[in-house]
N, C-alpha and C positions, 0 to 999 in steps of 0.2 A: 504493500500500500504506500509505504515512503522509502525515500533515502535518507542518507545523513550523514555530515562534512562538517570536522571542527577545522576551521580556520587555525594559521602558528598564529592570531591575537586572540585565539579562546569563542570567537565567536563563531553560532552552529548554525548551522546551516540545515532546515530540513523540508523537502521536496515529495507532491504524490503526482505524478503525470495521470493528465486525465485526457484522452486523445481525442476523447470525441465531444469535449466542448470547446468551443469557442473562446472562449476566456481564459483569463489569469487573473488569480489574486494573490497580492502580496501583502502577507501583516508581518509587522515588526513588533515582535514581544520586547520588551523590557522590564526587569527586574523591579520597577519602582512601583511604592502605591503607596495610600495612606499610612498602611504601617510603618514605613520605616521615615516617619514622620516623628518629630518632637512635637510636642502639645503648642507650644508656640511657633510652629511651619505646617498647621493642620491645612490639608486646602492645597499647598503648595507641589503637593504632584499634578493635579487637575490643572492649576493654572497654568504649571507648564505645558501642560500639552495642549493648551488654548492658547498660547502664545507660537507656540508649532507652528499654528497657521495662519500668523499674522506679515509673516515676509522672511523672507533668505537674502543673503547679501546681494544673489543673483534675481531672482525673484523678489524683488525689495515691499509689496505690499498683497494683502491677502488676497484682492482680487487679482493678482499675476496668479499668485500659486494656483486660485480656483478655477482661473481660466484656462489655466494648460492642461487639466484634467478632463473640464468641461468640454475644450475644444476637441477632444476624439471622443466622448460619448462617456466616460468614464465614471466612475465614483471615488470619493476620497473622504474617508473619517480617522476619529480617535476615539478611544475609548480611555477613561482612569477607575479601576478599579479596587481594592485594597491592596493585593499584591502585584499586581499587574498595572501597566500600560502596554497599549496595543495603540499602532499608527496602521492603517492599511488602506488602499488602494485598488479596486476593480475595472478591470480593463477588457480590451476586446485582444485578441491575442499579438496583434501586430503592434502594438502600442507598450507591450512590459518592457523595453526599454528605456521609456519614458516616464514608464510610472513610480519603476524602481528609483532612476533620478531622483525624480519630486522629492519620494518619502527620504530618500537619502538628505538630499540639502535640506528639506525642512529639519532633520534630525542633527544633521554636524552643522548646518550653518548659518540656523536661524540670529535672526539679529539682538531679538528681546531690549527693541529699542525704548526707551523710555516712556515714549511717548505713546505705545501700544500698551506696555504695560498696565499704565494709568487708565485708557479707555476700555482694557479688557478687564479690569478690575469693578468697572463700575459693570459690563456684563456680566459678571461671572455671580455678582450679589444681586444683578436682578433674577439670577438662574436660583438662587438660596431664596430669593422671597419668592419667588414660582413652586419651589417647594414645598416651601414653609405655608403658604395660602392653600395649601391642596392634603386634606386631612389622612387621605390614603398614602401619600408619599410620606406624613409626617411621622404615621406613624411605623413607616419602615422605619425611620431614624430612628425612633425612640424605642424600638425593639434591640437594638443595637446597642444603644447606652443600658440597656437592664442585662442583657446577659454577658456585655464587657464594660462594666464602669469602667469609669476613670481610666480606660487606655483606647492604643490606637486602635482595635478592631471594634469598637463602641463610638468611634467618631465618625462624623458623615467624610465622604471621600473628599465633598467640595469644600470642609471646613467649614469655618462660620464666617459673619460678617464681621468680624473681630479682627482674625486672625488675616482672615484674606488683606484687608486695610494694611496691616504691617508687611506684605510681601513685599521688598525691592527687588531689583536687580542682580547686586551680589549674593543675594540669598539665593536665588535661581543659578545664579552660574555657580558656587558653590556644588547646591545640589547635583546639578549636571555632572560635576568633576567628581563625584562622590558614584553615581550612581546608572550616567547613557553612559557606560563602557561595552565593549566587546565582549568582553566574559561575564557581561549581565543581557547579554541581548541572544534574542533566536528569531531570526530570517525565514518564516515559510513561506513558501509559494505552491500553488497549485492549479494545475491548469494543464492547456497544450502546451508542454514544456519540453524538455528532459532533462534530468539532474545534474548533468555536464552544463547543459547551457545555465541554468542559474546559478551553479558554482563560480563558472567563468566571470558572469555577469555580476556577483558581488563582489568576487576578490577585484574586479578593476575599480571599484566603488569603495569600498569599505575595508580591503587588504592592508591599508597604511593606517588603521584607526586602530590607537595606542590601548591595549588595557591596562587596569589598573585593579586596585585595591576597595570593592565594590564595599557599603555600606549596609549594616546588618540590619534586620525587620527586629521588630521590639517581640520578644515571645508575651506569650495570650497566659491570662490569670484567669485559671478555669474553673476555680475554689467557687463552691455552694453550696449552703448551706442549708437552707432553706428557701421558699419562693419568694421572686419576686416584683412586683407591680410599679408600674408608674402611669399617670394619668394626667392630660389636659383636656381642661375645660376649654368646650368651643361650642359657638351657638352652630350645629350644621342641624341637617334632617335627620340625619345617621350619626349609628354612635361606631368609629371605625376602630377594632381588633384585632391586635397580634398576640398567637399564643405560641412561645415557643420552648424547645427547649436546647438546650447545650448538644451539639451532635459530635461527630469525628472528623477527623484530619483525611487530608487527599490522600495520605499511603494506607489508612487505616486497610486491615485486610478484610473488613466486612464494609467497604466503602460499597460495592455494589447491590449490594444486602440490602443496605440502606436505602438507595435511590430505590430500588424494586417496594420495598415497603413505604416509601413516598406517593408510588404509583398507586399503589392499592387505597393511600389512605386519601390523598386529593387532589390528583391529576386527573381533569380527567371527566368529561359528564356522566363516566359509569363509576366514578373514585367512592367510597364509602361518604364522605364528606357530604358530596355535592348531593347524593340519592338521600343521606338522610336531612343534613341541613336544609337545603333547597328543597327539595320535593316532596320530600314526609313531612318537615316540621315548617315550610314554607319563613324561613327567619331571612332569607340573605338571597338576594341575588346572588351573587356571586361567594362563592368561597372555596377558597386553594388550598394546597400545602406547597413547600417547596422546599430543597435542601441548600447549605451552604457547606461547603468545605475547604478549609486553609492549611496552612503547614501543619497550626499545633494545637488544632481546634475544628470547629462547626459549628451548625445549627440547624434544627430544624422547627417553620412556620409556619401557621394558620393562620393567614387571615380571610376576615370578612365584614363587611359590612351592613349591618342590621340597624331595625330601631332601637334607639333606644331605652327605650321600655323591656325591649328584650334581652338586653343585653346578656343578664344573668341565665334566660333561658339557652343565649348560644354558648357561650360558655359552658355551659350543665353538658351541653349535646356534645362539643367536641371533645371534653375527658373521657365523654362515654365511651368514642371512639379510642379514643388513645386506651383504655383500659382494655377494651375486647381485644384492639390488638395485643395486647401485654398479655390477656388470660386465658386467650381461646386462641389457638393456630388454626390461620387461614387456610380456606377451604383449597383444594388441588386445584377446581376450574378457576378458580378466583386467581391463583397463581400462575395460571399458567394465563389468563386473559392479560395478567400486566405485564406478564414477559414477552407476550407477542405486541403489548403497547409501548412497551422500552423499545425493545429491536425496530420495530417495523419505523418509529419518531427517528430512531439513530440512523436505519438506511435511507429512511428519507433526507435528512440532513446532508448524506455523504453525495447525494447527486450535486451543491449546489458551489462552488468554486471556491467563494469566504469560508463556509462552513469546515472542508474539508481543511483548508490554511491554516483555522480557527483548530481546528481540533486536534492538527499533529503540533502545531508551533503552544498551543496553550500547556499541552501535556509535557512537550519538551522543556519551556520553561518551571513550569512551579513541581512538576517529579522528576524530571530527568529519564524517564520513560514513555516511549508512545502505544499504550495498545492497538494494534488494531480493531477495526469493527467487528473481524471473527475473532478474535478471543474476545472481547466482551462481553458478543452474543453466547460463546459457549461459559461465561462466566456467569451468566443469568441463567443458561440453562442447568447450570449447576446447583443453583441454590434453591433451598428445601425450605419448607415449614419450618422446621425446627431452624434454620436460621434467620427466619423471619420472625420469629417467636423472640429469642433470643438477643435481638437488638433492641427489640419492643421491653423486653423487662429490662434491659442496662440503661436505655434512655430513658423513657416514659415512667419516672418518679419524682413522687413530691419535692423533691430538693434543687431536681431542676428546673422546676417550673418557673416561665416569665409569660410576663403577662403585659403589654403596652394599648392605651385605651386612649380616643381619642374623640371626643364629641360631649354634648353635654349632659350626661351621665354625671349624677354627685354620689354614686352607692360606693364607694373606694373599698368602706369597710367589708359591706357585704361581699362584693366581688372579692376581695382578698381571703373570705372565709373559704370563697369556692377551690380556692389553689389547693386542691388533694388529691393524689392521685392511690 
């Protein structure tokens, strides 16, 4: 499915030729995110990568950069994540030449001219009150601060309007020197390609770029003791709910365990969640689960959005869930329908150019391992009841419980009585 070329400056290179499309995408992992953020530079992996695309010495402003993509048909984004940044670029196949360029000079030789600085600074806290106005994204946040106080994976990625205010210039180029190295970055491409040709293709780009001495992520304070709640009052129509709990790390050996018992619990219009929430007890338009996992840590979500007056009824109904699964192992067809909703979401994926670049280059950077799609499929085909049982009583108890509630709901206490599992 890929190849893979470390570079003599540490940087990898990894490649899946796909022949019979038309395309090429290339993303650029980098090492960097929130976490390896000091509490006073929260914010400041985002804003560089908003800065990315404000101009290159060559490219001197953001409509140069946007237009040389735009002008062959292309697409061009960033993403900042907690341990990740990704830059990437979609193109029609005659044009990766071009694309790889771009992301290259936005990445070694953007300008971070002052005066970009300052106006993207004032965009980037209109993007934090875009947030902050919107009770469903608020209360991702606030799910984040309950099950990691007071550190970096409990901070939003874009930071506050605080912190962002204090970004300069040398703090940015600092960080750069600390952290866009070579031995922090991974190159995928995917496309009508061949592995040779994007090898060649980077090392004339990127062959002279120095590594260094990368900066380390703040490890996760996973101590729990008991549950925990936090609540803002807000006049909306809905009262908006995250229930979470503390999950596992990307290497954990029951990582896939997990995602399958994700599926079961609320992916899904046939997810246990959505058939009993939604459709039996009619509380919530919508209601999810969804997993996270990082180096030294995870989590897994509920949310959903109900009246407020119900609150304490949806609450009741998802422990219910989280308990069946903890006391009863799931039925064989019920396992075997989310195994064939894992697989069949992942082959779909794998037809699409980003997807496939996204999937070998994400893995290579934060495991240092790439599965492919057939050993994953045969890893879900592996796993049993009794391992889905198993996960359900290591995570789903009382001490992990968090709870983030967002709307104008005053029952704090009650709701707090309900955290038992």
């Amino acid at each position: 499915m890929y190849q893979r070329t470390v570079l003599d400056n540490s940087l990898r290179i990894v490649s899946s030729s796909m022949p019979h499309i038309r395309s090429v995408c290339i993303c650029i992992f980098i090492g960097a995110g929130s976490r390896y953020e000091a509490a006073e530079q929260a914010g400041l992996s985002h804003f560089v990568e908003h800065l990315c695309f404000k101009g290159t010495v060559r490219r001197p402003t953001a409509k140069e950069l946007s237009e040389t993509i735009d002008g062959v048909g292309g697409i061009i984004n960033g993403g900042t994540d907690k341990e990740l940044t990704v830059y990437w670029a979609k193109v029609a196949r005659p044009h990766f030449p071009l694309a790889l360029d771009l992301l290259v000079d936005m990445l070694r030789n953007s300008k971070f001219d002052p005066v970009d600085i300052e106006s993207e600074r004032k965009v980037i806290i209109e993007e934090l009150n875009m947030c902050l106005d919107s009770p469903q994204n608020r209360v991702d946040m606030l799910i984040d601060e309950v099950i990691w106080p007071a550190q970096p994976l409990g901070r939003d990625v874009a930071g506050s309007k605080e912190t962002v205010a204090t970004v300069d210039r040398s703090m940015i180029l600092n960080y750069l020197s600390n952290l866009y190295l070579p031995n922090n970055t991974v190159v995928a491409v995917a496309g009508d390609i061949s592995h040779n040709e994007v090898v060649d293709s980077v090392i004339e780009v990127l062959g002279d770029w120095h590594d260094g001495v990368t900066a380390s992520w703040s490890p996760a304070d996973n101590d729990q003791n008991s549950p925990r709640l936090v609540t803002e009052q807000r006049k909306t129509e809905q009262a908006h709910l995250c229930l979470a709990v503390r999950g596992i790390p990307h290497d954990h050996p029951d990582r896939f365990a997990l995602d399958l018992l994700n599926l079961i619990l609320g992916e899904g219009m046939s997810s246990r969640l959505f058939l009993e929430i939604r459709e039996r007890l009619g509380l919530a338009y919508d209601v999810t689960s969804h997993i996270s996992h990082f180096h030294d840590s995870g989590a897994v979500n509920v949310c959903a959005g109900v009246d407020p007056k119900r609150v304490e009824d949806a609450i009741e109904a998802i422990l219910r869930e989280l308990v069946k699964l903890r006391e009863d192992q799931v039925p064989e067809a019920e396992i075997t329908k989310a195994k064939e909703l894992g697989k069949g979401r992942l082959m779909l994926r794998m037809e699409d150019t980003r997807s496939v670049a996204g999937w070998i280059g994400g893995q290579e950077l934060l495991t240092g391992r790439i599965r492919t799609v057939d050993e994953v499929v045969s890893i879900l085909d592996a796993i049993t009841a009794d391992d889905l049982q198993r996960m359900a009583q290591e995570l789903f108890q009382t001490n992990r419980l968090c709870l983030a509630l967002v709307g104008p709901s005053r029952r704090e206490r009650r709701v707090e009585r309900l955290l038992r599992l």
